[in-house]
N, C-alpha and C positions, 0 to 999 in steps of 0.2 A: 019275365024272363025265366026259364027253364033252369035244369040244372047244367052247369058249368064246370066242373072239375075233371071230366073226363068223356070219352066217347061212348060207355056205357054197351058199346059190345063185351067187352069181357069184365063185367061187374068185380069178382073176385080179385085180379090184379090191379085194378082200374085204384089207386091210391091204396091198397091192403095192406100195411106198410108194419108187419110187427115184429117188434126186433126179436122174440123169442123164436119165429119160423123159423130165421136162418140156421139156427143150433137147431131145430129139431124138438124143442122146448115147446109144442104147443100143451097145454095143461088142459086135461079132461074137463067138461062141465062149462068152464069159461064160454060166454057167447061173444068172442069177438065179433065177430058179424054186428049185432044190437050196436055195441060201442063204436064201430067202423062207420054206418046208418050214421047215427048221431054226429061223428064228426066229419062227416061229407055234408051235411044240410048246413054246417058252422060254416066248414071252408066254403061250401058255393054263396052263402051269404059273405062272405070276406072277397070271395074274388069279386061276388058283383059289384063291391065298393072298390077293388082296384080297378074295374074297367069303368066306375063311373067319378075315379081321380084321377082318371087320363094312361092307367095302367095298362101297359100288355100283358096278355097271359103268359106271353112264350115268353117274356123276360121277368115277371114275378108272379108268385101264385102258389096261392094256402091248398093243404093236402090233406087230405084226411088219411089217418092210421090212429091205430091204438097202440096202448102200453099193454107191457107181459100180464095185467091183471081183465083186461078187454075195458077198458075205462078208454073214449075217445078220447085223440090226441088230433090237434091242428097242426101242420108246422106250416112256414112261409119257407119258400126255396124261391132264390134270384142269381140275377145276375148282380155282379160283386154295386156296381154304379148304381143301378136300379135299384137295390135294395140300400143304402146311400141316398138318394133321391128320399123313397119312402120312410126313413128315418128322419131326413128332415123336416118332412114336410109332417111328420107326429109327432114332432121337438117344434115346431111352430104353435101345432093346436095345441100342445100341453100350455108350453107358455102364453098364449091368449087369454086360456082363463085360470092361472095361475096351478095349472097342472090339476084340477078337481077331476073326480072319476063320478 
């Protein structure tokens, strides 16, 4: 399966998500872009595991953006249930084998 997080017409807004844009705070030199890269290949591994735990995309689904230093960041955005549902069901596998990582 291909990548999944976005439709890939408009790459730059497609998940670019850094909280320093909106002030105007972009810092010279930083390659957000590299770090952005980086947590688009995590989230579209994350979502293909929500579509292959029975997840919909339109109701949860990992984003990629970075932090103000361009260091990739994942976040998960749902709906309030749905993201409820997937809490339980990683409170399940923790406790199966006694929460090991």
């Amino acid at each position: 399966m291909g990548k999944v997080t976005g439709s890939g017409e408009d790459w730059l807004s497609d998940g670019l998500d850094v909280p320093a844009v909106d002030s105007g705070l972009w810092v010279r030199g930083v390659d957000y872009i590299a770090g952005w890269r980086d947590a688009r290949e995590a989230a579209d591994r994350l979502n293909r595991a929500f579509l292959g735990a029975g997840f919909e995309l339109s109701q949860v689904r990992a984003v990629a953006s970075t932090d103000e230093c361009g260091r990739g960041v994942v976040r998960v955005t749902g709906r309030l249930d749905v993201v409820d549902r997937l809490s339980g069901l990683l409170e399940e596998t923790a406790g199966s084998d006694g929460g090991a990582t």
